[in-house]
VOLUM-268743 format. One record per residue (C-alpha): residue in one letter; x, y, z; chain. Coordinates in steps of 0.2 Angstrom, whole numbers, plus 5000, padded with zeros to 4 digits. Layout:
BEGIN
  res    px    py    pz  chain
    A     X     Y     Z      A
...
END
This chain:
BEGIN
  res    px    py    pz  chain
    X  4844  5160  5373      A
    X  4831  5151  5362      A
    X  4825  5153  5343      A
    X  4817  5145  5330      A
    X  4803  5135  5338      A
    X  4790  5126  5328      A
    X  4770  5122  5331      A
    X  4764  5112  5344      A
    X  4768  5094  5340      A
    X  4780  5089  5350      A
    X  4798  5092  5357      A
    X  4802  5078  5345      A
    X  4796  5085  5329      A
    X  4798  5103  5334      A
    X  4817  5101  5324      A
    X  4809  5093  5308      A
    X  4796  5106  5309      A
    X  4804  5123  5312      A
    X  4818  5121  5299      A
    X  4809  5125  5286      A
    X  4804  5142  5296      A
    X  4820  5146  5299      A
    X  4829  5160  5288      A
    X  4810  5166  5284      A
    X  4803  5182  5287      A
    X  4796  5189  5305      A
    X  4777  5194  5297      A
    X  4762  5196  5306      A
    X  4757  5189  5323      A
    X  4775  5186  5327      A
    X  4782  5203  5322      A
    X  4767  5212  5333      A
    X  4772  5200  5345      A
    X  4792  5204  5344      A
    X  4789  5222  5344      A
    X  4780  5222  5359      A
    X  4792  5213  5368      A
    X  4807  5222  5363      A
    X  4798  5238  5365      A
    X  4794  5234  5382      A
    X  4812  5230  5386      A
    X  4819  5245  5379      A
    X  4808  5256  5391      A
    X  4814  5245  5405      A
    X  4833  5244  5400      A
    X  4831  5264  5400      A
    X  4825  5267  5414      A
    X  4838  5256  5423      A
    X  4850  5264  5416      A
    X  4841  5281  5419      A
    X  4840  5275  5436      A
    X  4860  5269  5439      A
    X  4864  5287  5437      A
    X  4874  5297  5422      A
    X  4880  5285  5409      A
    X  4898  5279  5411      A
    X  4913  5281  5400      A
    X  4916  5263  5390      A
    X  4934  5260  5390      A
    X  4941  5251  5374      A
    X  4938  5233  5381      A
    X  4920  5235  5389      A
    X  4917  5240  5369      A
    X  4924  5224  5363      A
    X  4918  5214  5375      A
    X  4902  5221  5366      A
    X  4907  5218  5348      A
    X  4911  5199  5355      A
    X  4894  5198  5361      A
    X  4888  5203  5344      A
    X  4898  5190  5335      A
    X  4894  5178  5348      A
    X  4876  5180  5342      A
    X  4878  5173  5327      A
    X  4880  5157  5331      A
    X  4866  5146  5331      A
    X  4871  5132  5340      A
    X  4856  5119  5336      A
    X  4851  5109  5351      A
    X  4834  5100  5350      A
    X  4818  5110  5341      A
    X  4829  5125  5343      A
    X  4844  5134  5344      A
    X  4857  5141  5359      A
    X  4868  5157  5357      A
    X  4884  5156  5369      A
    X  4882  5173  5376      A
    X  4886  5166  5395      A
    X  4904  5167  5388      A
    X  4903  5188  5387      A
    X  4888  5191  5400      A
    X  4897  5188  5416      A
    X  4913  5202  5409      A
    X  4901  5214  5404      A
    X  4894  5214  5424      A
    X  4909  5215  5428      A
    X  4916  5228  5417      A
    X  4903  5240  5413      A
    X  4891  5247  5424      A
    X  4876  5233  5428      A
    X  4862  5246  5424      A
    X  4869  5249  5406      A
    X  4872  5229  5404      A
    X  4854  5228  5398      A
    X  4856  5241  5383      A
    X  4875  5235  5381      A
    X  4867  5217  5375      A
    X  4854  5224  5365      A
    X  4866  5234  5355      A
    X  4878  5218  5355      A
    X  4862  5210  5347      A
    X  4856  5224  5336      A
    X  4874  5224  5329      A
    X  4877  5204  5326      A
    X  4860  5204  5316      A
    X  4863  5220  5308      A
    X  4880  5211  5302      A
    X  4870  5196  5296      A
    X  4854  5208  5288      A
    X  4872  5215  5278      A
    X  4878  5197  5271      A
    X  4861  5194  5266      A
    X  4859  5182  5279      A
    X  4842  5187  5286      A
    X  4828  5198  5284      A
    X  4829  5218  5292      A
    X  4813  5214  5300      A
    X  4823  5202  5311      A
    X  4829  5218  5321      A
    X  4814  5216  5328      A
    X  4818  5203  5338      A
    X  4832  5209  5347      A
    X  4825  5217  5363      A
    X  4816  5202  5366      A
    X  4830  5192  5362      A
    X  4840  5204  5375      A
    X  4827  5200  5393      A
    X  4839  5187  5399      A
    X  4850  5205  5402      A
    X  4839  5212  5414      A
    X  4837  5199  5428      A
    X  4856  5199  5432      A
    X  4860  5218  5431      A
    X  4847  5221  5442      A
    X  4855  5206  5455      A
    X  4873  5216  5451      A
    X  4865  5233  5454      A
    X  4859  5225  5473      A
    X  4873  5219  5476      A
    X  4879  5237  5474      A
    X  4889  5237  5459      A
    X  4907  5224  5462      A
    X  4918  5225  5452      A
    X  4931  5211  5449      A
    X  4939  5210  5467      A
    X  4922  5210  5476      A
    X  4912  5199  5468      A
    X  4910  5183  5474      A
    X  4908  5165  5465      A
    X  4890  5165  5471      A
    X  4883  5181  5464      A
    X  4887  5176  5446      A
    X  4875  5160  5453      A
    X  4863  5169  5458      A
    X  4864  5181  5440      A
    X  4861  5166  5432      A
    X  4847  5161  5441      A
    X  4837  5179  5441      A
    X  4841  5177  5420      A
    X  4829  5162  5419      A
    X  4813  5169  5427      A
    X  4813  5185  5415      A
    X  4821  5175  5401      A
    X  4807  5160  5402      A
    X  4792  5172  5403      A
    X  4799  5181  5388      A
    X  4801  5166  5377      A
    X  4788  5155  5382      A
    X  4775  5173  5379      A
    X  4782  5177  5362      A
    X  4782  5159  5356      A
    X  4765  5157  5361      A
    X  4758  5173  5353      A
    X  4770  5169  5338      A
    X  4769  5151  5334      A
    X  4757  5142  5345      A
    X  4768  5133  5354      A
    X  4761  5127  5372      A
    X  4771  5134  5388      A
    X  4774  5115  5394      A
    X  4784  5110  5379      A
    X  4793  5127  5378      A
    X  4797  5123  5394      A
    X  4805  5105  5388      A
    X  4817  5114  5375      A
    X  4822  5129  5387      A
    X  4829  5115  5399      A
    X  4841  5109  5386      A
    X  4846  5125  5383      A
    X  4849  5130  5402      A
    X  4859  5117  5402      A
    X  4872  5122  5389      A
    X  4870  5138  5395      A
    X  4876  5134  5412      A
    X  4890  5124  5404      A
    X  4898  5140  5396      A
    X  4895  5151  5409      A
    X  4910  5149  5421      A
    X  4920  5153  5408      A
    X  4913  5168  5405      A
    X  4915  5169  5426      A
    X  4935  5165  5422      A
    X  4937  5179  5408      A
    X  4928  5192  5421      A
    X  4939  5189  5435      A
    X  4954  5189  5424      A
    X  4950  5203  5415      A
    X  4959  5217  5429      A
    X  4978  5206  5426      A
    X  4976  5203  5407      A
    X  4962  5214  5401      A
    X  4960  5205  5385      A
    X  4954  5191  5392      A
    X  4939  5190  5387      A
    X  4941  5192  5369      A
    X  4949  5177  5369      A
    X  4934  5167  5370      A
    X  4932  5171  5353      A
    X  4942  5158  5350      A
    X  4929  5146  5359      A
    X  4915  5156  5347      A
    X  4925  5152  5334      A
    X  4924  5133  5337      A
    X  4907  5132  5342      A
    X  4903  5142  5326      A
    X  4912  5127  5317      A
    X  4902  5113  5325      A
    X  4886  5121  5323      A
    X  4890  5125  5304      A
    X  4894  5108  5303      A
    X  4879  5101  5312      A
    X  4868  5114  5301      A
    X  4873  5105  5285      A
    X  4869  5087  5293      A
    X  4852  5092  5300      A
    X  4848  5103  5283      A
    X  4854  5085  5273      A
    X  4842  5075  5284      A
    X  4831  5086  5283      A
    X  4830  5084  5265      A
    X  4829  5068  5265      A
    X  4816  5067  5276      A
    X  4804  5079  5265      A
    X  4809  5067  5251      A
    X  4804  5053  5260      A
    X  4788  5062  5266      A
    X  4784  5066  5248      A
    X  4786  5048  5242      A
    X  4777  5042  5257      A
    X  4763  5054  5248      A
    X  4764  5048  5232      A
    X  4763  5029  5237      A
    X  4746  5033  5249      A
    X  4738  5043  5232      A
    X  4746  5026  5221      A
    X  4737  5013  5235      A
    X  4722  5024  5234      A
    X  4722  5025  5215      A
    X  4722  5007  5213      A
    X  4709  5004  5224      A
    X  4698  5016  5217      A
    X  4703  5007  5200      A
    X  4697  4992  5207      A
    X  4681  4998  5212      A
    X  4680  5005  5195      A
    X  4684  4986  5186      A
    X  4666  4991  5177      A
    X  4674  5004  5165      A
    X  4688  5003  5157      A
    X  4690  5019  5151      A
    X  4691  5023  5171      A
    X  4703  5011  5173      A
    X  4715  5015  5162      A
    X  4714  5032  5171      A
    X  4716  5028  5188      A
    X  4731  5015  5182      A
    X  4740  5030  5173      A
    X  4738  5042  5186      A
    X  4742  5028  5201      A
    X  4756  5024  5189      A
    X  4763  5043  5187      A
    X  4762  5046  5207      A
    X  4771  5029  5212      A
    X  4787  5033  5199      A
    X  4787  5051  5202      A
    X  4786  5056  5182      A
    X  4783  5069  5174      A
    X  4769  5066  5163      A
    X  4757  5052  5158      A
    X  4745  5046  5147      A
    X  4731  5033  5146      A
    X  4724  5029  5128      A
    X  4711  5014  5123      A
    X  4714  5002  5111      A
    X  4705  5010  5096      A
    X  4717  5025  5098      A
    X  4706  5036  5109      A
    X  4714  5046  5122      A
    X  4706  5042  5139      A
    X  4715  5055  5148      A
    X  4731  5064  5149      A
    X  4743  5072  5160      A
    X  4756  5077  5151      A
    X  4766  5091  5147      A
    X  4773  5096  5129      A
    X  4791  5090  5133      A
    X  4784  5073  5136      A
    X  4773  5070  5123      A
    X  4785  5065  5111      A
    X  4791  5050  5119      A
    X  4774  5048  5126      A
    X  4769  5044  5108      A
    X  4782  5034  5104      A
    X  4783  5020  5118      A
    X  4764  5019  5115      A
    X  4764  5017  5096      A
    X  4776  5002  5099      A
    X  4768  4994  5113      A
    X  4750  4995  5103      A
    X  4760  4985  5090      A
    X  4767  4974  5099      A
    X  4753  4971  5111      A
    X  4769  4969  5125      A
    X  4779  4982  5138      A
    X  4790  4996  5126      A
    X  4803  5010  5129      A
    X  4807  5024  5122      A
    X  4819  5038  5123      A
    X  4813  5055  5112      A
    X  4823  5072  5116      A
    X  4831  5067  5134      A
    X  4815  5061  5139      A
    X  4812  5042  5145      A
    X  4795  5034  5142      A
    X  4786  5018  5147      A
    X  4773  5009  5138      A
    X  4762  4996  5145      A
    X  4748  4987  5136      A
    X  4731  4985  5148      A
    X  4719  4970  5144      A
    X  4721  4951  5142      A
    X  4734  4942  5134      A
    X  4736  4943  5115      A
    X  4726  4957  5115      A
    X  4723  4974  5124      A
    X  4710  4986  5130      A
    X  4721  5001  5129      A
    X  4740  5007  5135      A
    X  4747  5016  5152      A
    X  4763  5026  5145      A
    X  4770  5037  5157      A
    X  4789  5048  5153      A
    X  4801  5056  5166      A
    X  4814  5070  5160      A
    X  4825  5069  5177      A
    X  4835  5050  5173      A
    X  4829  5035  5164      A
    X  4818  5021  5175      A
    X  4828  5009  5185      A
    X  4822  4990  5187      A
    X  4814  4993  5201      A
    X  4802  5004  5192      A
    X  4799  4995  5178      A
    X  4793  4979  5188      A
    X  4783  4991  5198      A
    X  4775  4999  5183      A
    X  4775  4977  5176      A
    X  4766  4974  5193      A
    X  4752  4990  5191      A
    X  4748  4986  5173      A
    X  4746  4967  5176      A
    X  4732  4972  5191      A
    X  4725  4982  5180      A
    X  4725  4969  5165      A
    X  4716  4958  5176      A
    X  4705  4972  5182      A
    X  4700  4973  5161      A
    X  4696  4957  5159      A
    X  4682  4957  5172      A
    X  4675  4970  5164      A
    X  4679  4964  5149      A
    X  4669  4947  5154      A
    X  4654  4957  5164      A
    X  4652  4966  5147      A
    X  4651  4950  5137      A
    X  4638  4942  5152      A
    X  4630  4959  5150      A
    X  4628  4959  5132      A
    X  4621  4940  5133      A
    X  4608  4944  5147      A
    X  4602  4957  5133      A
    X  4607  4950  5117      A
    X  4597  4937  5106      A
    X  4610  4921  5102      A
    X  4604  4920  5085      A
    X  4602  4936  5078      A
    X  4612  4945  5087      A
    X  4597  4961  5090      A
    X  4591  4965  5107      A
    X  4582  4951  5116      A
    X  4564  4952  5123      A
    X  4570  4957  5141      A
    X  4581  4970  5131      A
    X  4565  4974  5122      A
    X  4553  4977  5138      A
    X  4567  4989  5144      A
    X  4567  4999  5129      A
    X  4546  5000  5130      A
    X  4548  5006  5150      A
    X  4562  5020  5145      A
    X  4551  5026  5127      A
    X  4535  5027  5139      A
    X  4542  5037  5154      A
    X  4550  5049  5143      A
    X  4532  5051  5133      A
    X  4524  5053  5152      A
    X  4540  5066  5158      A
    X  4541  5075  5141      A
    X  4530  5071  5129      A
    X  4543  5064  5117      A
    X  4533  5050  5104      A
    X  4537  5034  5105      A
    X  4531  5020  5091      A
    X  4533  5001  5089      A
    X  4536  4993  5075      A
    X  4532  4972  5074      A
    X  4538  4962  5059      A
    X  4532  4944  5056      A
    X  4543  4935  5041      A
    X  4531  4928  5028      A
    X  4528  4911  5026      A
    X  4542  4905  5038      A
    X  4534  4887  5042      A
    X  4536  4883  5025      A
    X  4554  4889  5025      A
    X  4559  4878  5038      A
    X  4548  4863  5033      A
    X  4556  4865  5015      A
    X  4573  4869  5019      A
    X  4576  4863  5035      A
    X  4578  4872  5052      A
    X  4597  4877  5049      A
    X  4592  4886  5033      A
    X  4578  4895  5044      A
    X  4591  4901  5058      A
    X  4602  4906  5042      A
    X  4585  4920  5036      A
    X  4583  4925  5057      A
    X  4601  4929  5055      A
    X  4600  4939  5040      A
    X  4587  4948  5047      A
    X  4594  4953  5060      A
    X  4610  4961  5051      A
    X  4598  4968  5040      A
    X  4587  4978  5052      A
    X  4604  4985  5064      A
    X  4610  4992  5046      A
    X  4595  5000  5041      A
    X  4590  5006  5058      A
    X  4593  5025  5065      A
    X  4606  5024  5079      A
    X  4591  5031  5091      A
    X  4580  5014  5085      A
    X  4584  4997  5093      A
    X  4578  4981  5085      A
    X  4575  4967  5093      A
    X  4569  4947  5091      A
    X  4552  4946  5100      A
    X  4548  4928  5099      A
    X  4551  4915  5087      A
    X  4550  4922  5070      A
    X  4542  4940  5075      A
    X  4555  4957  5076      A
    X  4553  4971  5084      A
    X  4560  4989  5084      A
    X  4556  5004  5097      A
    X  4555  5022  5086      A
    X  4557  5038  5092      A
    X  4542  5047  5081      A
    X  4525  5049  5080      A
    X  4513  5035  5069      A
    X  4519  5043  5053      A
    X  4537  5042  5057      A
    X  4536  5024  5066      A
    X  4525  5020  5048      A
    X  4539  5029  5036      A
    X  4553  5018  5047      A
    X  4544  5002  5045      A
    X  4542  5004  5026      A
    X  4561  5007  5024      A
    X  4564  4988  5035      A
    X  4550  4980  5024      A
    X  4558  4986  5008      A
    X  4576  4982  5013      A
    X  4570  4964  5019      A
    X  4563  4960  5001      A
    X  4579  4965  4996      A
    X  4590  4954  5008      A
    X  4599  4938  4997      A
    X  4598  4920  5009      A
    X  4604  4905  4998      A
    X  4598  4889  5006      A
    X  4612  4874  5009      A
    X  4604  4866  4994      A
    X  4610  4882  4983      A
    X  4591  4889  4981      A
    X  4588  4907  4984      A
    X  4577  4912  4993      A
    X  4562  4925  4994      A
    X  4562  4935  5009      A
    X  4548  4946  5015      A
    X  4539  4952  5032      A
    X  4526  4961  5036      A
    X  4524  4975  5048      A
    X  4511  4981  5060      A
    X  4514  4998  5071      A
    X  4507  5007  5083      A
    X  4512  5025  5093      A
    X  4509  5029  5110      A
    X  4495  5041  5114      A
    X  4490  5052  5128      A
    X  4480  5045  5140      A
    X  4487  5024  5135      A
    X  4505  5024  5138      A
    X  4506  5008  5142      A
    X  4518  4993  5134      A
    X  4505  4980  5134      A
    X  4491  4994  5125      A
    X  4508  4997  5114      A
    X  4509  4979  5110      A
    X  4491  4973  5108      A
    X  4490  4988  5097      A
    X  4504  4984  5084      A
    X  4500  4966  5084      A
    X  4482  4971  5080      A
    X  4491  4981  5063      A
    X  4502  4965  5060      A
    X  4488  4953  5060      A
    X  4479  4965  5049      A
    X  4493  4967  5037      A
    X  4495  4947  5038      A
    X  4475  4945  5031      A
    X  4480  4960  5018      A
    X  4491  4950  5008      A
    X  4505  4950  5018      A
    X  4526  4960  5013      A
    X  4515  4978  5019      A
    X  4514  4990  5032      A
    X  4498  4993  5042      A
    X  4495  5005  5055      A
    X  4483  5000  5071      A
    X  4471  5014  5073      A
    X  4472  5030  5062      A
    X  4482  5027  5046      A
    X  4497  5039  5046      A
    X  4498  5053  5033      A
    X  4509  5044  5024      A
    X  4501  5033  5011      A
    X  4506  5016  5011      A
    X  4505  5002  4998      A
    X  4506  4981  4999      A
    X  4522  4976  4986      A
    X  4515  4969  4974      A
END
C-alpha cells in the first residue's frame, strides 16, 4: 500500500517534495479523483459480496482481526517518496477466517475505521475518508483468487494460494494507484512504478507472517492479534524515522532558503556594480544584497547628507537602525548597536576618511556572529570601491563640463545647454534667451595688474553670476573674458535677468595683490529665440550683435539684438 507521492521530479526527490503535502487536505482534482476510485470499488466490493451468497456471521476474532487491520493502517512506514502500511500482516487471516467475498468490504471498514480514529485525534482531515476505497483495491484481487479456489479454510489451503493472492493484489492495486496519482498529482506511471517496487518488496516481506497467524489461527485463535505486537514496533520505527526525515527536512528548506538568499545577494551585487554610476542606487542594492545575505529583519541605506536612500525596515527595527547609523556617520567607521532586543549594524559606504552614505541593517532573532560581520566588512568595502568610481566619473564628468577657472559651465557645456533650450522651443514652444557678458576694460586689468589678478576678477565673476542666477539659468565662460548664461524667458525676461547680473557685477569687490580695489563692470548683449530661426549660431551671432552694440554705447549696459524688450533699459552712469 502506497501514499503520499509528490510531482513528477524524480524518485529521488519525490520524498523531499511530498513531505510537505503530507497531513494536507484532499481538495480538488485528487478528491474527485479519490471518490471515483473508492466509489467504484465499493460497487465492486458489493457486488462480490452480493454474489458469495447471504452475509456470514463474524465471530469475535474475524472482528478483531478487523480492528487490527484498522490499527495496522495507521502506520506509515516511510520507504522512499512514499509510505507502506503492514496490512500483509492481517490480510492473509481475514481470507482465511471470513468469507473471501466479504474480505473486500471487511478491509474497507478496517480502513474507514483506522482513519476515522486518526480524523478523532485530530490527526487528519475528514475529507481523507475519501481515500479509503481506493486505498482498499489491493482487497479485491485476492478474494476473488480465494473465492476460485472455492472458499479454503485453514486446512485446505495451500502455501501457494496465498502466492498466488499476493500476485492477483498487484495488478488491481498498481492500476489503482498509478490512476489516482496521475489524475491527483501528476506523477508519470514509470516513476509510480519505481516506488511501488519498493513497497512490494516490504510487502512481500510481512506477508508470511500474516500466512503463519492464518494457519494458526484454528489451534490458538488469537493468533493473529498478536501481530499487534509487530505493528506496535514497526509503529515505533516509523515514528522514529518520521521525526528524522521531518528534521532533515527542515533543514534542507533552511538550506534551500539560504541558497535563495545568497543567489538574490550575488544578483544584488552585480546589479550594484552595474549601477557604480549612481550612488544613491548603490547604496540600495548594497543594503538590500546586505539584508538577504544575513537574513535580517530590516535595513536601511541613507546618504551622507542624511537623506534616506531607501528603507526596508519595520518599526521594531528602526530604533537601533538609527542608532548604529548615527554612530557610524560619526565615526566615519563600522558601528553597533543594540536598542530594545534588536541588534544593528552600521557600515560607512564611500572612500576612506570620508563616506558617500551608510548600509545599516538590524535582526531581532540573535545578535550577528563574526562571520556575519566580515560578510557584511566584505559587502560594504565592494561597495566602497564601487563609490569611488563613481565618485571619480563624477569629478571627470564635472571637468569635461566645468570651466577650471571659474568654476561656470564650460563652452562644450554651453552648446549643450543651447541644443536642449532650442528643441524644447521647436517640441513645445517654451522661450529660450541668451545672455553674453564681456567685462570692461579687461586688457587693461591684466596689463596694469598682472594676469593673476585678472584670473582673480574671472573668478569672482564666476561666483557672482551662479549666485545671482535662477536655478533654471546656467552660466557659463564662453571664451576668454566673455560669459554666458542660457534663460528660460522671452526677450523681456532674458533682458530683465541680464540687468540683474550687470548690476550685481558692478557691485562685486576684487582687491588686486597690490591692495587696489578694483572697478568691476560688464556689459551684456541678448537675444531670444524666435519662430522660424531656432538656431544656436542665429542665437549667438544675435546676442553678440547686442554686446557689440552695448560695447559702442558706453559700455556696464544692456542691449537687446532686434526689438528692444518692454522693459526699459538704461547704461549706469
Amino acid at each position: 500500500m502506497i501514499a503520499g507521492l509528490g510531482e513528477p521530479v524524480g524518485a529521488e526527490r519525490l520524498l523531499e517534495d511530498s513531505w510537505a503535502r503530507r497531513g494536507r487536505r484532499v481538495r480538488g482534482t485528487e478528491l474527485r479523483a479519490e471518490l471515483v476510485a473508492s466509489s467504484t470499488f465499493l460497487a465492486v466490493a458489493v457486488a462480490l459480496a452480493l454474489a458469495g451468497g447471504e452475509p456470514a456471521a463474524l465471530g469475535w476474532v474475524v472482528s478483531a482481526t478487523v480492528i487490527a487491520y484498522a490499527i495496522a493502517s495507521r502506520v506509515e512506514f516511510p520507504v522512499g517518496a512514499g509510505y507502506v502500511v503492514p496490512t500483509q500482516l492481517f490480510l492473509p487471516p481475514l481470507l482465511l477466517l471470513a468469507p473471501p467475498a466479504e474480505v473486500p468490504l471487511l478491509v474497507f471498514a478496517a480502513l474507514a475505521l483506522g482513519t476515522a480514529g486518526s480524523c478523532a485525534a485530530g490527526r487528519a482531515w475528514p475529507d481523507r475518508l475519501a481515500t479509503c476505497g481506493g486505498d482498499a483495491w489491493h482487497a479485491v484481487g485476492p478474494a476473488l483468487v480465494f473465492l476460485a479456489a472455492g472458499a479454503p479454510g485453514p486446512a485446505e489451503a495451500e502455501w501457494w494460494l496465498f502466492a498466488l493472492a499476493f500476485a492477483a493484489q498487484l495488478p488491481l492495486e498498481v492500476a489503482s494507484t498509478t490512476l489516482r496519482e496521475r489524475l491527483a498529482n501528476g506523477i508519470s506511471p514509470a516513476l509510480h512504478l519505481r516506488v511501488m517496487r519498493v513497497v512490494w518488496s516490504v510487502d512481500a516481506a510481512l506477508l508470511p507472517a500474516g500466512v503463519a497467524a492464518a494457519y494458526a489461527a484454528p489451534a490458538l485463535p488469537a493468533a493473529p492479534l498478536l501481530l499487534i505486537g509487530v505493528t506496535l514496533l514497526l509503529f515505533a520505527l516509523a515514528r522514529d524515522r518520521d521525526v528524522r526525515i521531518a528534521r532533515a527536512h527542515a533543514r534542507l528548506a533552511a538550506l534551500q532558503r539560504e541558497r535563495r538568499r545568497l543567489r538574490i545577494a550575488v544578483r544584488r551585487i552585480g546589479d550594484a556594480f552595474a549601477s557604480t554610476l549612481d550612488v544613491d542606487a548603490l547604496l540600495t542594492i548594497t543594503m538590500r544584497a546586505s539584508v538577504d545575505a544575513l537574513d535580517a529583519d530590516g535595513g536601511r541605506a541613507s546618504t551622507a547628507d542624511g537623506l534616506r536612500a531607501a528603507a526596508h525596515e519595520d518599526a521594531g527595527c528602526a530604533d537601533a537602525l538609527a542608532a548604529a547609523e548615527r554612530r557610524a556617520a560619526a565615526t566615519h567607521a563600522g558601528a553597533e548597536a543594540m536598542v530594545d532586543g534588536t541588534w544593528a549594524l552600521a557600515r560607512p559606504i564611500g572612500p576612506a576618511g570620508s563616506h558617500a552614505g551608510v548600509v545599516s541593517i538590524a535582526r531581532r532573532s540573535a545578535p550577528f556572529a563574526d562571520e556575519e560581520r566580515e560578510l557584511l566588512d566584505h559587502l560594504c568595502e565592494q561597495a566602497s570601491v564601487a563609490a569611488s568610481h563613481a565618485e571619480r566619473h563624477a569629478m571627470l564628468g564635472r571637468q569635461a563640463l566645468t570651466d577650471e577657472l571659474t568654476g561656470l559651465a564650460n563652452h562644450r557645456r554651453l552648446q549643450e545647454l543651447l541644443s536642449v533650450a532650442i528643441a524644447r522651443f521647436d517640441r513645445h514652444a517654451r522661450p529660450a534667451g541668451l545672455i553674453l557678458l564681456d567685462i570692461d576694460d579687461f586688457k587693461a586689468i591684466n596689463d596694469s595688474h598682472g594676469h593673476l589678478t585678472g584670473d582673480r576678477v574671472l573668478r569672482a565673476l564666476g561666483g557672482c553670476l551662479r549666485e545671482v542666477c535662477r536655478a533654471t539659468d546656467e552660466p557659463a565662460r564662453y571664451g576668454g573674458e566673455e560669459l554666458a548664461v542660457v534663460v528660460e524667458g522671452d526677450l523681456d525676461a532674458t533682458a530683465a535677468a541680464a540687468e540683474r547680473l550687470r548690476a550685481a557685477i558692478e557691485r562685486v569687490a576684487v582687491v588686486s595683490p597690490a591692495g587696489h580695489a578694483l572697478a568691476i563692470t560688464a556689459s551684456c548683449g541678448v537675444a531670444a529665440l524666435a519662430p522660424g530661426s531656432a538656431d544656436a549660431t542665429a542665437l549667438i551671432d544675435a546676442a553678440d550683435a547686442a554686446l557689440y552694440r552695448a560695447k559702442r554705447e558706453g559700455k556696464n549696459c544692456v542691449r537687446a539684438n532686434g526689438s528692444e524688450p518692454r522693459l526699459p533699459i538704461e547704461a549706469a552712469a
